[in-house]
C-alpha positions as a Markdown table, in Angstrom:
| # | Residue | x | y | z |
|---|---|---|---|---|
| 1 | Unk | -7.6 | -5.2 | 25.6 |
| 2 | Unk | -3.8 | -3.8 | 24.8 |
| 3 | Unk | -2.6 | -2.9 | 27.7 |
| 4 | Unk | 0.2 | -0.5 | 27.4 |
| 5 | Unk | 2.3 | -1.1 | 30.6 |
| 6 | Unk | 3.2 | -4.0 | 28.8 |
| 7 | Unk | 4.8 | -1.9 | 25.8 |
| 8 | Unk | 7.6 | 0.0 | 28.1 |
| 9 | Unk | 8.8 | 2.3 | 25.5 |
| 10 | Unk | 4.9 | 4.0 | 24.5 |
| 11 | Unk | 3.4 | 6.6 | 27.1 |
| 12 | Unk | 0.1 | 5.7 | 28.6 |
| 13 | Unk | -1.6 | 8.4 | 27.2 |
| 14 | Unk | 0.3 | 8.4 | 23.3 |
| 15 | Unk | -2.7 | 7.3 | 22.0 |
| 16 | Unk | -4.2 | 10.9 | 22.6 |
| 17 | Unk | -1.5 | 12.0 | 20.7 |
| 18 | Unk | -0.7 | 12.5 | 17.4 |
| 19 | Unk | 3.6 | 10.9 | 17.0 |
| 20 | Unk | 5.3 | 10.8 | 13.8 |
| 21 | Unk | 5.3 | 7.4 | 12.4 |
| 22 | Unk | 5.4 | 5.9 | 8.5 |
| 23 | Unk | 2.9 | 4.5 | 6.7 |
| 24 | Unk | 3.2 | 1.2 | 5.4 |
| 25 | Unk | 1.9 | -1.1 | 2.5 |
| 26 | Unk | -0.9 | -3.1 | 3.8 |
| 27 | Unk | 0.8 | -6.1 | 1.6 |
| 28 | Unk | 3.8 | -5.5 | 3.4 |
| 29 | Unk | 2.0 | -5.6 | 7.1 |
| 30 | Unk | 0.6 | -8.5 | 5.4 |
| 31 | Unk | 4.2 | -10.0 | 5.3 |
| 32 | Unk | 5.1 | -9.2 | 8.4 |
| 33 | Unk | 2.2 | -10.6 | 10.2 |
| 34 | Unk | 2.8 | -13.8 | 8.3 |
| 35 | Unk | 6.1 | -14.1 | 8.9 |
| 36 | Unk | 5.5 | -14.0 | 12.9 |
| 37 | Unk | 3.1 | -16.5 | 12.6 |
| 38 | Unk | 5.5 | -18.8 | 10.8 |
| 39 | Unk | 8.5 | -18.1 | 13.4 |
| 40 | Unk | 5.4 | -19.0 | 15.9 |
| 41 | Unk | 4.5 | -22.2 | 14.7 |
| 42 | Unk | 8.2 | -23.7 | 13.4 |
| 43 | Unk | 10.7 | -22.3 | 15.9 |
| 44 | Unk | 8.9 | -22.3 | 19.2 |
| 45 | Unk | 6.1 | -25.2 | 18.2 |
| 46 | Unk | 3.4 | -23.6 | 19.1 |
| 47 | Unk | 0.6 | -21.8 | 16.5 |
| 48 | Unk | 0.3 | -22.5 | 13.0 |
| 49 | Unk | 0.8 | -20.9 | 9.8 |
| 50 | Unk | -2.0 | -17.9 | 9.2 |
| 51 | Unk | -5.2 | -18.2 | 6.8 |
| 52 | Unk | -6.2 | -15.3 | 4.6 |
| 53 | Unk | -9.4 | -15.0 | 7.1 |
| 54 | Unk | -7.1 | -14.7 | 9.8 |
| 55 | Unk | -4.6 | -12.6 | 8.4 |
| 56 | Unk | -7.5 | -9.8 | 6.9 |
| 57 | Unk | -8.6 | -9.8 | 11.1 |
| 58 | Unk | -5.3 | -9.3 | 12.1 |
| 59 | Unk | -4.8 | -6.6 | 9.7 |
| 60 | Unk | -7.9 | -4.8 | 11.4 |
| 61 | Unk | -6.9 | -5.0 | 14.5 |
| 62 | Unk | -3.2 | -3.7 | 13.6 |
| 63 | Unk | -4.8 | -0.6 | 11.9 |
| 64 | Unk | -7.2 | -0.1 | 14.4 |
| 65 | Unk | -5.0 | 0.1 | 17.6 |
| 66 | Unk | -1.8 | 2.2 | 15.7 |
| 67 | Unk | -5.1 | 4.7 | 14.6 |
| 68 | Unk | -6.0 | 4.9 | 18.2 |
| 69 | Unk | -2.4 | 4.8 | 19.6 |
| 70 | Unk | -1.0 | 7.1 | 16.9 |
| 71 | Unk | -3.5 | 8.7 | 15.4 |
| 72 | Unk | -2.2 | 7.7 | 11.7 |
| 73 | Unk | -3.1 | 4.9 | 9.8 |
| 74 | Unk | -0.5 | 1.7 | 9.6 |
| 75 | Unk | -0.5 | 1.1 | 6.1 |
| 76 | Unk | -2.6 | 2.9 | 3.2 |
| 77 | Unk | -5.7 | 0.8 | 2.1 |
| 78 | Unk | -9.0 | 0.9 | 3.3 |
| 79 | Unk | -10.3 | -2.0 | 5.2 |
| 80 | Unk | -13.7 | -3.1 | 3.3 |
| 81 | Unk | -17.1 | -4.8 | 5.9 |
| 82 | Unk | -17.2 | -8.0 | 3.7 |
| 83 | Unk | -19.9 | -10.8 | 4.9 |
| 84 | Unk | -17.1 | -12.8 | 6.9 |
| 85 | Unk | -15.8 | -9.2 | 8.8 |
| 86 | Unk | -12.9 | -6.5 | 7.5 |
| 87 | Unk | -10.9 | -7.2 | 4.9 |
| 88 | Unk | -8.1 | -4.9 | 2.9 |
| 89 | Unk | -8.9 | -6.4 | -0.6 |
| 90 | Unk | -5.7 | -6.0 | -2.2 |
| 91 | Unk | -3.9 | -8.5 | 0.5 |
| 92 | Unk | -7.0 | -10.6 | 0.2 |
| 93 | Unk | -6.4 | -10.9 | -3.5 |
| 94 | Unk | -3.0 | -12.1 | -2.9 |
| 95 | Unk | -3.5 | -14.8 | -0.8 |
| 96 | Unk | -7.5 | -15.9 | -2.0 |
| 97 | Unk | -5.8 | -19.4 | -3.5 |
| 98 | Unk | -4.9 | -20.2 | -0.3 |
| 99 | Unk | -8.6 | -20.6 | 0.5 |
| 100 | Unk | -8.5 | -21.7 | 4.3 |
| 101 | Unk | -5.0 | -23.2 | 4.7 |
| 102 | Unk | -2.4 | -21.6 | 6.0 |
| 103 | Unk | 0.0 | -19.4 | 4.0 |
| 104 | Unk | 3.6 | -19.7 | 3.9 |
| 105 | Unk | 5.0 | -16.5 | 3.2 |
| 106 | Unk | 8.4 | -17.8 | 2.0 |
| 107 | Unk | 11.4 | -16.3 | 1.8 |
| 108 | Unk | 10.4 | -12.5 | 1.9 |
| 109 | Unk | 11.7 | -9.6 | 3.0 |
| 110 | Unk | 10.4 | -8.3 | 6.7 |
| 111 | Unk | 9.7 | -4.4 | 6.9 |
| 112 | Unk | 11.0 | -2.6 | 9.9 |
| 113 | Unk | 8.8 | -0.7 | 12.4 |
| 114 | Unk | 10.2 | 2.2 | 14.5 |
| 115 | Unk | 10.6 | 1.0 | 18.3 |
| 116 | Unk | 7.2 | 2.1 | 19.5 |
| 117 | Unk | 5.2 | 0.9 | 16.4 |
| 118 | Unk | 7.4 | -2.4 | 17.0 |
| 119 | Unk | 5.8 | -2.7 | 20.3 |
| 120 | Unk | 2.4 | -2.1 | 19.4 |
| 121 | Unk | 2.3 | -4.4 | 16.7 |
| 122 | Unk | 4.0 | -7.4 | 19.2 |
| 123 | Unk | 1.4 | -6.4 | 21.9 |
| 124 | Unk | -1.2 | -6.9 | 19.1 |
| 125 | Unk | -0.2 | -10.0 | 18.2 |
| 126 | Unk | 0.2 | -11.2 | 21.4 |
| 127 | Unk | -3.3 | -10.5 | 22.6 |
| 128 | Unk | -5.1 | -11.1 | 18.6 |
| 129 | Unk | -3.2 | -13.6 | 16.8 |
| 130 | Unk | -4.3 | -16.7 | 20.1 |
| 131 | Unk | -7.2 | -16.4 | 18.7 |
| 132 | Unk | -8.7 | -18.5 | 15.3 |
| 133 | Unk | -9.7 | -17.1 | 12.1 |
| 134 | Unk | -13.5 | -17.7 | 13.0 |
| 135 | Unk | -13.0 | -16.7 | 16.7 |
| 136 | Unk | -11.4 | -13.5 | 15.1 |
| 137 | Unk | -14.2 | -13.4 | 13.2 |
| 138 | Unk | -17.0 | -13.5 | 15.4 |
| 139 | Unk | -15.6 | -10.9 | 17.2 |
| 140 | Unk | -15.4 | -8.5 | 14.6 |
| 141 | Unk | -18.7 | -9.1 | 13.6 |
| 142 | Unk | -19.7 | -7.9 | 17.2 |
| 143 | Unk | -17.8 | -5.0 | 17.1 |
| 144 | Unk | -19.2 | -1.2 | 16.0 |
| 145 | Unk | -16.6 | -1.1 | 12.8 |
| 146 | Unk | -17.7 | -3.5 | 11.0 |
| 147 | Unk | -21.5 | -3.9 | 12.6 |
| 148 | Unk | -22.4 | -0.2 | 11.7 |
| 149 | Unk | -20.9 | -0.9 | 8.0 |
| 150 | Unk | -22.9 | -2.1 | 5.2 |
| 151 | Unk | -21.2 | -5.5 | 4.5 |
| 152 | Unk | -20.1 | -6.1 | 1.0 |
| 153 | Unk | -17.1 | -5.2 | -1.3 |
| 154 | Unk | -16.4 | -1.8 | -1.8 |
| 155 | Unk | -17.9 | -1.1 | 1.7 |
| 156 | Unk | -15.2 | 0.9 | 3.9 |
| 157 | Unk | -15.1 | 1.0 | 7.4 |
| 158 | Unk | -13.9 | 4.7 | 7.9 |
| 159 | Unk | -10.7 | 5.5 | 9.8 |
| 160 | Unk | -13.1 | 7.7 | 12.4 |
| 161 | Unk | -14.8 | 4.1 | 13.2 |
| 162 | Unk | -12.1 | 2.5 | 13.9 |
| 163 | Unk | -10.6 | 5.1 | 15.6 |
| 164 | Unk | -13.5 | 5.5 | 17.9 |
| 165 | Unk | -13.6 | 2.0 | 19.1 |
| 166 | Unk | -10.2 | 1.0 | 19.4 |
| 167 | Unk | -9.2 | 4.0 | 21.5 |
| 168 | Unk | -12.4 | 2.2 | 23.7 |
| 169 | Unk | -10.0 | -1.1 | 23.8 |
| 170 | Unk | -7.0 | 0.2 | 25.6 |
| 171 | Unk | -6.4 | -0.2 | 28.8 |
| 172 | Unk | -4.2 | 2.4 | 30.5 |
């Protein structure tokens, strides 16, 4: 659950409300999500660099709870119900020869997210990224998404999905 007392700066009932915010490139979330883990497993020791099955999770569950928070997508691209849960194909493209190691995004440029998304995607992070990629994973695969989407490629999960069950995930 995201609980939103823990993000100071986001009302507890935004998520019924529809806030200006900017929509991304999924490859850049992508980034961004892989960058965190890196700072995460070299400068406080703990965690370790993120997989391609664990980053296409963690993408979901970014998308999911700005949907439910903001009411607008994250970043552009459909998510896809693929056997091993959601995936955003074009990120999974990018990082497929990694197969299951961890990816090192190198030296890349980090987007910037307005205070409130910020907060939102920490808070996600927080509570997702402690988890492994088949922990991640399994969960997925037993939520209403991806289990009421045909899996395989060029399946999407619809926005209205997602939207429904992660507004069912905060606690306020």
């Amino acid at each position: 659950m995201i609980n939103f007392r823990c993000i100071s700066s986001l009302p507890i009932f935004a998520y019924r409300l529809k806030l200006k915010t900017r929509m991304y490139k999924a490859i850049d979330i992508a980034k961004k999500l892989l960058l965190t883990a890196k700072r995460d497993s070299v400068i406080e020791g703990q965690g370790e660099l993120m997989s391609n099955m664990k980053l296409q999770k963690m993408l979901y569950y970014e998308q999911g709870f700005h949907l439910a928070v903001f009411g607008t997508p994250l970043f552009e691209e459909e998510i896809e119900a693929w056997m091993y849960g959601p995936v955003v194909p074009a990120v999974y493209e990018v990082y497929k020869d990694y197969g299951y190691n961890g990816i090192d995004p190198g030296k890349v440029e980090e987007i910037s997210l307005s205070d409130r998304e910020q907060a939102l995607f920490d808070e996600v992070y927080k509570v997702y990224g402690a988890f492994s990629a088949i922990g991640l994973m399994n969960m997925t695969h037993r939520e209403s998404p991806w289990a009421n989407t045909p899996a395989g490629v060029g399946s999407v999960i619809s926005r209205d999905k997602m939207v429904k069950f992660f507004r069912t995930r905060i606690n306020d």
